[in-house]
C-alpha positions, 0 to 999 in steps of 0.5 A: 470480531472488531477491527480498527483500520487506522488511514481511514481517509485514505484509498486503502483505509477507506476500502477496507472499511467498505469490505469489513462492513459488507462482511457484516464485521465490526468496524472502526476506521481512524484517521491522524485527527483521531488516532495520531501515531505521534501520540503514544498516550492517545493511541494506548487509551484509543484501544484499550477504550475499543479493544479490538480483536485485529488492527489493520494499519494502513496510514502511514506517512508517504510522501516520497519526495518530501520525506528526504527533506524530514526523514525525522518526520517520516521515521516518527511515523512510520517507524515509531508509531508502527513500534507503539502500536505494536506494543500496545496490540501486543499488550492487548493480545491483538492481531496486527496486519501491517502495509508495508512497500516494495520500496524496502528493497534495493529496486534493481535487477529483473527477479522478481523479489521474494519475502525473506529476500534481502532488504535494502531501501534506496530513499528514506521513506523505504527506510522508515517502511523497513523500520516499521517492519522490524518493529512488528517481526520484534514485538509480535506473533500475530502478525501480517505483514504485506507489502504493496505497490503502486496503489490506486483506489476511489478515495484519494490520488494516483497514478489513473487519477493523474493521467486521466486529469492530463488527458483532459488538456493534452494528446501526448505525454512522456511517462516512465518506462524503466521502472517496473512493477504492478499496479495495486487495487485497493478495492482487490486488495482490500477483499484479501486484507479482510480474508487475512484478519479473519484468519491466523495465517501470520507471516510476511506477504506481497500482495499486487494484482497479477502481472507486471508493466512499467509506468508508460505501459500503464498510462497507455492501458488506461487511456486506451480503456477510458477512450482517450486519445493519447500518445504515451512516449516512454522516456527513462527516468533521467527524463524525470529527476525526482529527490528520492530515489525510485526503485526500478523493479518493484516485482514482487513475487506472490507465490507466498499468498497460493502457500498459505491458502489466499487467492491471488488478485485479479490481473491489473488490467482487469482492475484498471477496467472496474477502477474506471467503471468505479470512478464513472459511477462515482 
């Protein structure tokens, strides 16, 4: 089996990459230098040149905040290179497994969101997600769509990585405490990811590590794993006025991955607990 991961550079591009070599499969991982999706042309020769049996598409354009500036931009990207990839895994008889997000959902209430529920993004990038999702449920039959929260990971910047930066030179901090999902280790997510390509259990999933916690509750669990003297006060978001709207609940409902047969992620704060003995050894 051959698999090109496309957003190599980034956290979950680069894990997945470590999880496919350490299973012994073949492997190419491809960032923006080398595989622009604004270059139709240069992603068609791209695979048909390495013809791959499964294309795992984790770049994407994801900064929030900045997409309501040039949601033509992030649309380019994330809604019509997604459509040309999709095309051209179509036209080459290729799986495709497509990272989408929590965001395509309207983010209010307290149920935890299923896969077919109704979608409604609040800020242009989540738009451009759902786009991108419309483009693969379209074009193809073979096809993984999962969508993810709030993800860390060893290669690259996050949520950990910014709290244990400002622990550094402050004992308190405000953190949000009225947006509420679960954290996403790409290291766990990656295992799940290559479990997926490897098999033709196609469909729509939400795939986080277990449970839930707001973005106080998170900073606090991690302060208090890596030692660090810190008091988190929770504040509500109005404290925090961002350009893009934020979902308040991103719950995402996993029971999708037991139906087909896929193991479910560790428990966050399990994943916290090895993400920090991970980022020590590195």
């Amino acid at each position: 089996m051959k698999v090109l991961v496309t957003g190599v550079t980034g956290q979950l591009g680069y894990d997945c990459v470590r999880e496919l070599e350490k299973r012994g499969i073949e492997v190419r991982g491809v960032s923006s230098r080398d595989f622009s999706l604004t270059d139709p042309v240069g992603m068609q020769n791209y695979m048909e040149a390495y013809r791959p049996d499964a294309v795992i598409h984790c770049a994407a354009y994801t900064a929030v905040d900045k997409a309501e500036d040039e949601p033509e931009i992030c649309e380019a990207i994330n809604a019509e290179g997604t459509r040309q990839l999709a095309m051209i895994c179509r036209d080459l008889d290729c799986k495709m497994l497509y990272i989408s997000t929590d965001y395509v959902f309207p983010g209010v209430g307290e149920a935890y969101y299923e896969p077919d529920d109704i979608k409604d993004p609040c800020n242009a990038y989540g738009r451009s997600k759902l786009h991108g999702e419309e483009a693969v449920l379209e074009l193809l039959e073979k096809y993984f769509i999962v969508r993810i929260s709030w993800v860390f990971g060893i290669n690259g910047k996050n949520f950990i990585r910014t709290m244990l930066k400002l622990a550094e030179t402050h004992k308190e901090l405000t953190v949000v405490n009225d947006q509420i999902g679960s954290p996403t280790y790409t290291r766990d997510l990656a295992v799940l990811l290559a479990d997926m390509v490897q098999s033709d259990k196609y469909g729509m999933y939400h795939a986080t590590n277990e449970g839930v916690c707001s973005w106080a509750e998170l900073a606090a669990e991690t302060f208090r794993q890596a030692g660090k003297d810190v008091k988190v006060t929770p504040v509500p978001s109005s404290a925090y006025p961002t350009k893009a709207v934020r979902p308040k609940n991103s719950r995402l409902s996993k029971d999708c991955l037991e139906k087909a047969g896929f193991k479910r992620l560790p428990k966050w704060q399990d994943a916290v607990k090895r993400y920090l003995k991970e980022i020590k050894e590195n």
